[in-house]
C-alpha positions as CSV (number, residue, x, y, z in Angstrom):
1,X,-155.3,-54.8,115.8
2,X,-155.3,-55.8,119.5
3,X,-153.8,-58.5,120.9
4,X,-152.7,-60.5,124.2
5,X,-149.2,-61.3,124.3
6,X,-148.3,-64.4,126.4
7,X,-149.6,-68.0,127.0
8,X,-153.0,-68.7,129.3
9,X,-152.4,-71.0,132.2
10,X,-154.5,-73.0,134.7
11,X,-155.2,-73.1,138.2
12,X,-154.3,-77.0,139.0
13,X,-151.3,-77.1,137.0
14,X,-150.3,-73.7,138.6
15,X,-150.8,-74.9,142.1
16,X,-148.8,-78.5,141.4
17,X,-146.0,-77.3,140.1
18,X,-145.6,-74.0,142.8
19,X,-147.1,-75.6,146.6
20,X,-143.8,-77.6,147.2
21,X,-143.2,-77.2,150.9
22,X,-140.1,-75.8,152.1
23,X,-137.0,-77.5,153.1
24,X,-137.6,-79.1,156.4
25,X,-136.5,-76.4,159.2
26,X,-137.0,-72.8,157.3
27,X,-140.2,-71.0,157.3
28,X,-143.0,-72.0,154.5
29,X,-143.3,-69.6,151.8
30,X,-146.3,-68.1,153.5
31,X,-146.7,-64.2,154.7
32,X,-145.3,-63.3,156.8
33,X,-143.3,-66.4,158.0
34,X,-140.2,-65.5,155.9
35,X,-139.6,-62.0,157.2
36,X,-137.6,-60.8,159.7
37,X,-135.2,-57.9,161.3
38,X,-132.0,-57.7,162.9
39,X,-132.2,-56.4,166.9
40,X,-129.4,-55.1,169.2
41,X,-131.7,-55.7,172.7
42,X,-132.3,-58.1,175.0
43,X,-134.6,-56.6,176.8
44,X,-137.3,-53.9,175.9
45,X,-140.3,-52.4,176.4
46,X,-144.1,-54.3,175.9
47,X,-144.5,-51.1,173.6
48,X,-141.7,-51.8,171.4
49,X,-142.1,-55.8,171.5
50,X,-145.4,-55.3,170.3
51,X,-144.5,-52.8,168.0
52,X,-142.3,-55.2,166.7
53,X,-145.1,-57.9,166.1
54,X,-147.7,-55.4,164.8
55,X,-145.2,-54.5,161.9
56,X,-145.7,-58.8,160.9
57,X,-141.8,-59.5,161.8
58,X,-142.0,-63.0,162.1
59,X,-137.8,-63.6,162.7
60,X,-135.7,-61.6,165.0
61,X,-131.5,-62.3,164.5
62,X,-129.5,-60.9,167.6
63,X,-126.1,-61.4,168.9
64,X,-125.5,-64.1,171.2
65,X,-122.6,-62.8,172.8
66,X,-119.9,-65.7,174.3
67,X,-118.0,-62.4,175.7
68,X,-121.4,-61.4,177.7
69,X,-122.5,-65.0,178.8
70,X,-119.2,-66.5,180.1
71,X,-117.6,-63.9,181.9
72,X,-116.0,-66.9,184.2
73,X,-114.4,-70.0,183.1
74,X,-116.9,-72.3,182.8
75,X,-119.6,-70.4,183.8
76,X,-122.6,-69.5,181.6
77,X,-125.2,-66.4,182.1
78,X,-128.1,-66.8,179.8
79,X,-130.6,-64.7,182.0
80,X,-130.7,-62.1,179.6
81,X,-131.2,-64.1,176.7
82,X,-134.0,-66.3,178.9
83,X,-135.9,-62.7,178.9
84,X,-135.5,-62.0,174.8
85,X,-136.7,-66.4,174.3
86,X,-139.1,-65.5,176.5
87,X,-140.8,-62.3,175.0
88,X,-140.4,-63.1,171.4
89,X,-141.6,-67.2,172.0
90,X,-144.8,-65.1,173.3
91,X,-145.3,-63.2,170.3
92,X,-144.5,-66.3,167.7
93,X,-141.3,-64.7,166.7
94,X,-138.5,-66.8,165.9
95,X,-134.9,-66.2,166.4
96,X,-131.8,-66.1,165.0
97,X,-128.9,-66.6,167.1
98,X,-125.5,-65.5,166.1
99,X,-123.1,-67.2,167.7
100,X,-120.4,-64.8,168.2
101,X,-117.3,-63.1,169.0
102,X,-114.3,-63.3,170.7
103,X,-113.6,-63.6,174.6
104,X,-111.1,-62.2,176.5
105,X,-111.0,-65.3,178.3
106,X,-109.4,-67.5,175.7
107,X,-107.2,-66.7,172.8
108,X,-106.7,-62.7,173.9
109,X,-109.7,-62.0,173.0
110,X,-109.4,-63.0,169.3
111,X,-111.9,-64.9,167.3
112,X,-110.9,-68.3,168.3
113,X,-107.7,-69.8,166.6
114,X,-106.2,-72.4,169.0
115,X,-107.4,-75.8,169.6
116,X,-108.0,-74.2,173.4
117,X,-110.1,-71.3,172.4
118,X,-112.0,-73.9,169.9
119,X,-112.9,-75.9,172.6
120,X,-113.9,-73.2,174.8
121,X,-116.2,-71.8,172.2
122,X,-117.8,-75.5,171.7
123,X,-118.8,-75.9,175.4
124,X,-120.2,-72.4,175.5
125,X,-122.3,-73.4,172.4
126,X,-123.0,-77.0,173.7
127,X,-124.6,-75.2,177.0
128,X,-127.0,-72.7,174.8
129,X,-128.1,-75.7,172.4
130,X,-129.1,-77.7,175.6
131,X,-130.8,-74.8,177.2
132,X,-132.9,-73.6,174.3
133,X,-133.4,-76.8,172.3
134,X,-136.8,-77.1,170.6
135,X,-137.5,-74.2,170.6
136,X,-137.1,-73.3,166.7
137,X,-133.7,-71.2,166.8
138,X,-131.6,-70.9,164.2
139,X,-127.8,-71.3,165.4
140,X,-125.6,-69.2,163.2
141,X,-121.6,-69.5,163.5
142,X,-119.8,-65.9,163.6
143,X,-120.9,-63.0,161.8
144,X,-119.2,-61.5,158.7
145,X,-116.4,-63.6,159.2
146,X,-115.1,-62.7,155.9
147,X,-114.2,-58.8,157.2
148,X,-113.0,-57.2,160.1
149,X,-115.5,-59.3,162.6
150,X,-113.3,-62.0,162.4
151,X,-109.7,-60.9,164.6
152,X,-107.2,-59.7,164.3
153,X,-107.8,-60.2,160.1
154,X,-109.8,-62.4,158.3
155,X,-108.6,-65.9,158.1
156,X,-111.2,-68.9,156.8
157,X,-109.0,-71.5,157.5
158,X,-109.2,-71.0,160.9
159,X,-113.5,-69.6,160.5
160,X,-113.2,-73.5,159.0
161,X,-111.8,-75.2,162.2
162,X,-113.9,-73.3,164.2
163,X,-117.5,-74.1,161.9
164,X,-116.3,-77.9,161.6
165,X,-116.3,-78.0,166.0
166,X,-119.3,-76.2,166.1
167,X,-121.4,-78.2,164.1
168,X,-119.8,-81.8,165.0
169,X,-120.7,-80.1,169.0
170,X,-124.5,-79.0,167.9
171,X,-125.1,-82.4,165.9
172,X,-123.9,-84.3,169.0
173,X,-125.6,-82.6,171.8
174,X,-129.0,-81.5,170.0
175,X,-129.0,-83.3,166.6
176,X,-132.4,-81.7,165.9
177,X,-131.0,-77.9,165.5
178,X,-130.6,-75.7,162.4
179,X,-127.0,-74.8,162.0
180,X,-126.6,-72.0,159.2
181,X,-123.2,-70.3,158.4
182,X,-121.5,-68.0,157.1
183,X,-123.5,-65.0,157.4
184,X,-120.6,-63.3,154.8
185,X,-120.6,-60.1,153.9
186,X,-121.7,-59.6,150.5
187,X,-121.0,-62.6,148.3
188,X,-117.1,-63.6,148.8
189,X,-116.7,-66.3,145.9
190,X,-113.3,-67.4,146.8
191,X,-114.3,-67.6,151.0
192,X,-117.3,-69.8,150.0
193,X,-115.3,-72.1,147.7
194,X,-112.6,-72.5,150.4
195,X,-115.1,-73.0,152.9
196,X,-117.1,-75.6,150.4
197,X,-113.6,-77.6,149.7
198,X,-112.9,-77.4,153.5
199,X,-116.2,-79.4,153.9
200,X,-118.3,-76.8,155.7
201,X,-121.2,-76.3,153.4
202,X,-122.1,-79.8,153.1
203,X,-122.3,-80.3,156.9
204,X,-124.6,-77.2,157.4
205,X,-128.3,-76.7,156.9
206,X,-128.8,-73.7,155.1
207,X,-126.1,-70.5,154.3
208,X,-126.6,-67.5,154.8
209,X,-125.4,-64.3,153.2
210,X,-125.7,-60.4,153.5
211,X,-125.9,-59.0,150.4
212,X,-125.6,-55.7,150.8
213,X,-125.0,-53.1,148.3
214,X,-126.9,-49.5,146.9
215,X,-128.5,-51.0,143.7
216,X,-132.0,-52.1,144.1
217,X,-132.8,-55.3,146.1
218,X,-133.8,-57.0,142.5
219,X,-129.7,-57.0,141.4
220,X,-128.9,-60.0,144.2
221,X,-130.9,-62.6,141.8
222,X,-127.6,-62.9,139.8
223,X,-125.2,-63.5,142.8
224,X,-128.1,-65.9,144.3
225,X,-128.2,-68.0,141.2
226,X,-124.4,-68.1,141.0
227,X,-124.4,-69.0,145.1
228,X,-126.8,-71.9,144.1
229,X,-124.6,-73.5,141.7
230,X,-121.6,-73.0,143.8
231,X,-123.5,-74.4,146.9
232,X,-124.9,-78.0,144.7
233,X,-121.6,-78.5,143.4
234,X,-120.3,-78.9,147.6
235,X,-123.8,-80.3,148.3
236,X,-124.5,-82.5,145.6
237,X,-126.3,-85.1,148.0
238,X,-128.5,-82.4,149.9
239,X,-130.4,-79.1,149.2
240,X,-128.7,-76.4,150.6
241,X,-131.2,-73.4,151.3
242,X,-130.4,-69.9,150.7
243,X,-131.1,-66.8,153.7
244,X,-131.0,-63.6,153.6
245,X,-129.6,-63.0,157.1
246,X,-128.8,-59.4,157.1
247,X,-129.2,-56.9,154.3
248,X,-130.5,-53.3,154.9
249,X,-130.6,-49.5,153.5
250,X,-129.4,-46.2,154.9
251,X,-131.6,-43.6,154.5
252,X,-129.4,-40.8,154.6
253,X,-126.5,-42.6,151.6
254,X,-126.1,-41.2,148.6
255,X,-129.0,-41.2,146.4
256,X,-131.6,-43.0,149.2
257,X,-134.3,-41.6,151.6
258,X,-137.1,-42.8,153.6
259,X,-139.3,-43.4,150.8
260,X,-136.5,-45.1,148.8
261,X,-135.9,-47.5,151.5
262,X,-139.6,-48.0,152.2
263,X,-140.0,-49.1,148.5
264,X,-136.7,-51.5,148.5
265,X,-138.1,-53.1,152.4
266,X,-140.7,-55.3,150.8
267,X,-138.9,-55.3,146.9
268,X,-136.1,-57.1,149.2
269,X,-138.8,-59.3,150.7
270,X,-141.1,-60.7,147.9
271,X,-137.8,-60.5,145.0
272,X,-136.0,-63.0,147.2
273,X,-138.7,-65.2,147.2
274,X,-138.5,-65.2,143.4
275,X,-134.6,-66.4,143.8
276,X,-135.9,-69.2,146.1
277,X,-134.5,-67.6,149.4
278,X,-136.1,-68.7,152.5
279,X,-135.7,-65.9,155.3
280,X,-135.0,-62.3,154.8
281,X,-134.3,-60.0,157.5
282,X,-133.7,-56.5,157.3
283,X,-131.6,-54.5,158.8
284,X,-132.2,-52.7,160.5
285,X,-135.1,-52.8,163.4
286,X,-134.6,-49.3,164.9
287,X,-132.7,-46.7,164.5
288,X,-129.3,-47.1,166.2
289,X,-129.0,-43.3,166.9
290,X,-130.1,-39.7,166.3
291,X,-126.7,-37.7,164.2
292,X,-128.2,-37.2,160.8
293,X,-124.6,-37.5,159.1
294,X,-123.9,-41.3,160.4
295,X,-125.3,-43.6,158.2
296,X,-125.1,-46.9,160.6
297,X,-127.6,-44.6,162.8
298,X,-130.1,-44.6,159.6
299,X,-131.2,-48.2,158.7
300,X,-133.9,-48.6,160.6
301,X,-137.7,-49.1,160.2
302,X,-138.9,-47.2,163.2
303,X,-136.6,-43.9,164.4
304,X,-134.5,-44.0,167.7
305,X,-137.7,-43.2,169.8
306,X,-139.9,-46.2,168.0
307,X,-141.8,-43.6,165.3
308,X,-142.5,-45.4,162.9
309,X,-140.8,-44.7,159.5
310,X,-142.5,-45.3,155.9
311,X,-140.2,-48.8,156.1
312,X,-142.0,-50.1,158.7
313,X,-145.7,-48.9,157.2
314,X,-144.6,-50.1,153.9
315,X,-143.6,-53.6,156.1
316,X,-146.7,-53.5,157.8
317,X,-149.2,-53.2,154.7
318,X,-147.1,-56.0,153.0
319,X,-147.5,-58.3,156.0
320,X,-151.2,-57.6,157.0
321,X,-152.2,-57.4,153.5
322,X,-151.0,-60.6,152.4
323,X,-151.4,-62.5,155.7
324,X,-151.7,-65.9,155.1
325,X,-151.3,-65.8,151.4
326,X,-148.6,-68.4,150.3
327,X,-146.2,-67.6,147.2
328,X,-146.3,-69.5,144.3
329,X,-144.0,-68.1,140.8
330,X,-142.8,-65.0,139.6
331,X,-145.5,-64.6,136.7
332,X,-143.0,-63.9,133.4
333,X,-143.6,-60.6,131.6
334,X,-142.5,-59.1,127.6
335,X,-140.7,-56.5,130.0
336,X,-137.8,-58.4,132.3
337,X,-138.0,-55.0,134.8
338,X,-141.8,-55.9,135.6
339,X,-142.5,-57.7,138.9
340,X,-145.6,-59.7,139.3
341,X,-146.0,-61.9,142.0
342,X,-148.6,-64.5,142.5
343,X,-149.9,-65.3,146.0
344,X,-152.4,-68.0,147.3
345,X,-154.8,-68.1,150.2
346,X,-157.4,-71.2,150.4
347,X,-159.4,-69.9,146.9
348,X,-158.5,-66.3,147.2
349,X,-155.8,-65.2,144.8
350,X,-153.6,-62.4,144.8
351,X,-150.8,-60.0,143.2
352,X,-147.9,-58.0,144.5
353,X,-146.6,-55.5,141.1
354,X,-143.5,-53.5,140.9
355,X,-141.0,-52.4,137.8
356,X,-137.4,-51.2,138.2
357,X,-138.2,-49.0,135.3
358,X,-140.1,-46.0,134.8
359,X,-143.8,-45.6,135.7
360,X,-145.9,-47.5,132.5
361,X,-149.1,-49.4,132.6
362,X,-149.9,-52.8,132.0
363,X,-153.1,-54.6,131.6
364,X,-154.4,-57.8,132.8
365,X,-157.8,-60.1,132.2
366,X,-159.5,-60.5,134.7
367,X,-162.7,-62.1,135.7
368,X,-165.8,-60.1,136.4
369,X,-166.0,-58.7,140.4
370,X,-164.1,-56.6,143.0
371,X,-160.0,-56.2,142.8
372,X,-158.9,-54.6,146.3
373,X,-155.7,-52.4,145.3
374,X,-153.6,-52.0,148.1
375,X,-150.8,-49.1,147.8
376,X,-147.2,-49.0,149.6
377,X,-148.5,-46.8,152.4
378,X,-151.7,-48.8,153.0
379,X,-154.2,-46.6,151.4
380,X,-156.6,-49.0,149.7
381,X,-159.0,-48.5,146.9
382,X,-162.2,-51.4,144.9
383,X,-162.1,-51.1,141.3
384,X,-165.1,-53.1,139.9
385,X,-163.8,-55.2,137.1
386,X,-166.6,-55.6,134.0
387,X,-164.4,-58.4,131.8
388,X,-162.4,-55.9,130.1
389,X,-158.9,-55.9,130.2
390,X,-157.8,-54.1,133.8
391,X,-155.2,-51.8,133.6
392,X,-152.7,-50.8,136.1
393,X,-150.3,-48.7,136.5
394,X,-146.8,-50.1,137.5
395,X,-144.2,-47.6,139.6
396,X,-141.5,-49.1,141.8
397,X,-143.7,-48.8,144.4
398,X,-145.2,-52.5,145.3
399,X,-148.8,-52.8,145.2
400,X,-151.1,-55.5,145.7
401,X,-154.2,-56.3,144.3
402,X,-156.8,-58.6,146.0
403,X,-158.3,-60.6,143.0
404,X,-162.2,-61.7,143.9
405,X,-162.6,-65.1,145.2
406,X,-162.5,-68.1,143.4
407,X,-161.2,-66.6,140.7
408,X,-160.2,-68.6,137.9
409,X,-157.2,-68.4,136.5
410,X,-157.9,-69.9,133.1
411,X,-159.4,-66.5,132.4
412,X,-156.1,-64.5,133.4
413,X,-154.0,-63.8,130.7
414,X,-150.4,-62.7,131.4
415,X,-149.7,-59.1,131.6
416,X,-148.5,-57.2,128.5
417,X,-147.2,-53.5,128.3
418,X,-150.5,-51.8,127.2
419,X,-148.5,-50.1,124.1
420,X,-148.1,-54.2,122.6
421,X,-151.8,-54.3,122.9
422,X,-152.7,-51.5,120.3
């Protein structure tokens, strides 16, 4: 006997409960507003800037060097960082500033630890939050503080003095800014619950992460639920949001290639959404070098020379294919390693469908009309839907189907495994 599996649900209900707006200061839920990739320029070439902004990257997170802008006491040099405002302000790419490291002006060159070096630090971040206010930056305080960014060793008592000046300076001098910390490496329970009972979480407005690791991108919605509880029990009074700051796949580690990391780029995109995380930039932009055995020289979406690689395609049909389409739920499925995304665009609906698992194929209702299947790679294909149940076949390759308009979802049934069906 054949049957549907799962509950039927309807459009106004669906939209009500999924359209909430995003915490005031991160990007809306909206392709590709959330996405973004870590640079290490300043300065580059109109090819590669608009490279950059062809591939939908709407968030750019670079250094923001104390060491290279104060090179005298007191004296501040922002004219290269004027040049990278400048290019990506014109493009309607945001940016992520990390404020960081140590200067060999104060403190030996260490990440700051006396009251002197503090204080140093704070007036070079009071002049950049003055010069660049308003213009939709995201501030972030050190980098991977929790390892060997942070000299001589890692030590959050003193990452804690140094967040606590930084924010009390930001809040005083440009209350309007976003201030996001700690951009940690990986998820470091015991750094985040110091950090939390040192007052630092509640005073920020969002906290950011770098979960890294070789599984697939999907494993991080465990650690992201367990961040979440962690981050309302030190911020009981006000949301928190979750960002994905820097996070990233060699293609030449163990077990990866291009393809692999072309299918985990936009997995790591749209499965972050699911976990409620508001920005998620890659890493890596480009290539950082050419020796095939060097794995740092291997995260990138486009090769040394700006090639692209299957990352950045894969970024690129993602992006323009679901321009404009905001994200509403994670549709639930009999099998938990089944992705299927639900997207909105005015009255045009859409899909984005993955598994973990093996290749199987699942089947959907659908309303009579045109589905627009768009694969990984771009290559697009129309199958005419006739009311019959539309099967597809799910790989671990994304793909996104373009539902016709007005569709209506009390016709759609959730997907089921086509085996349940028979």
């Amino acid at each position: 006997m054949r049957r549907f599996l799962g509950s039927v649900f309807g459009m106004i209900a669906l939209i009500a409960a999924f359209s909430a707006a995003a915490p005031e200061g991160v990007p809306e839920p909206v392709v590709p507003q959330p996405f973004g990739v870590n640079i290490h320029f300043t300065q580059a070439t109109e090819r590669e800037l608009n490279l950059l902004a062809d591939g939908g990257f709407r968030f750019v997170r670079m250094d923001f060097s104390w060491s290279d802008i104060e090179k005298q006491k007191g004296v501040y040099d922002f004219s290269r960082y004027d040049v990278l405002v400048r290019d990506m302000t014109a493009r309607g790419i945001r940016i992520l500033f990390i404020l960081d490291y140590g200067n060999p002006l104060y403190d030996e060159g260490k990440s700051p630890y006396t009251d002197e070096g503090r204080a140093a630090f704070a007036r070079y971040v009071e002049a950049a939050v003055k010069r660049y206010a308003g213009k939709g930056i995201l501030w972030e305080i050190w980098n991977e503080p929790n390892i060997f960014f942070w000299q001589p060793k890692p030590n959050v008592e003193d990452y804690a003095k140094l967040a606590h000046v930084v924010i009390d300076t930001i809040r005083r001098v440009a209350p309007g800014e976003f201030i996001v910390a700690p951009a940690s490496s990986g998820f470091p329970w015991e750094f985040m619950e110091t950090l939390g009972q040192r007052g630092v979480l509640a005073k920020l407005d969002a906290v950011t992460v770098h979960p890294y690791r070789q599984q697939p991108p999907e494993t991080a919605g465990g650690d992201y639920r367990r961040l979440r509880l962690l981050l309302d029990r030190y911020s009981p009074r006000k949301y928190l949001p979750i960002l994905s700051g820097e996070w990233g796949y060699s293609d030449v580690w163990q077990a990866m290639d291009m393809q692999k990391q072309a299918r985990y780029l936009p997995r790591q995109w749209l499965s972050n959404l699911t976990s409620d995380v508001f920005l998620s930039i890659w890493y890596d932009w480009k290539n950082d070098g050419e020796d095939p055995k060097e794995p740092e020289h291997h995260f990138g979406t486009v090769y040394h020379d700006l090639r692209p690689k299957p990352a950045y395609i894969a970024a690129k049909t993602l992006t323009s294919t679901l321009d404009g389409y905001r994200y509403l739920r994670r549709i639930a499925l009999p099998n938990s390693d089944d992705y299927l995304l639900l997207f909105r665009k005015g009255e045009q609906l859409a899909l984005a469908a993955w598994t973990t698992a093996d290749p199987h194929p699942v089947t959907l209702n659908l309303p009579r009309g045109t589905v627009q299947v768009v694969e990984l790679m771009g290559k697009t294909r129309s199958v005419a839907v006739g009311g019959a149940p539309f099967v597809v076949d799910l790989t671990q390759e994304p793909q996104y189907l373009l539902l016709p308009a007005h569709a209506d979802l009390n016709l759609i049934g959730t997907w089921s495994p086509v085996r349940q069906l028979l």
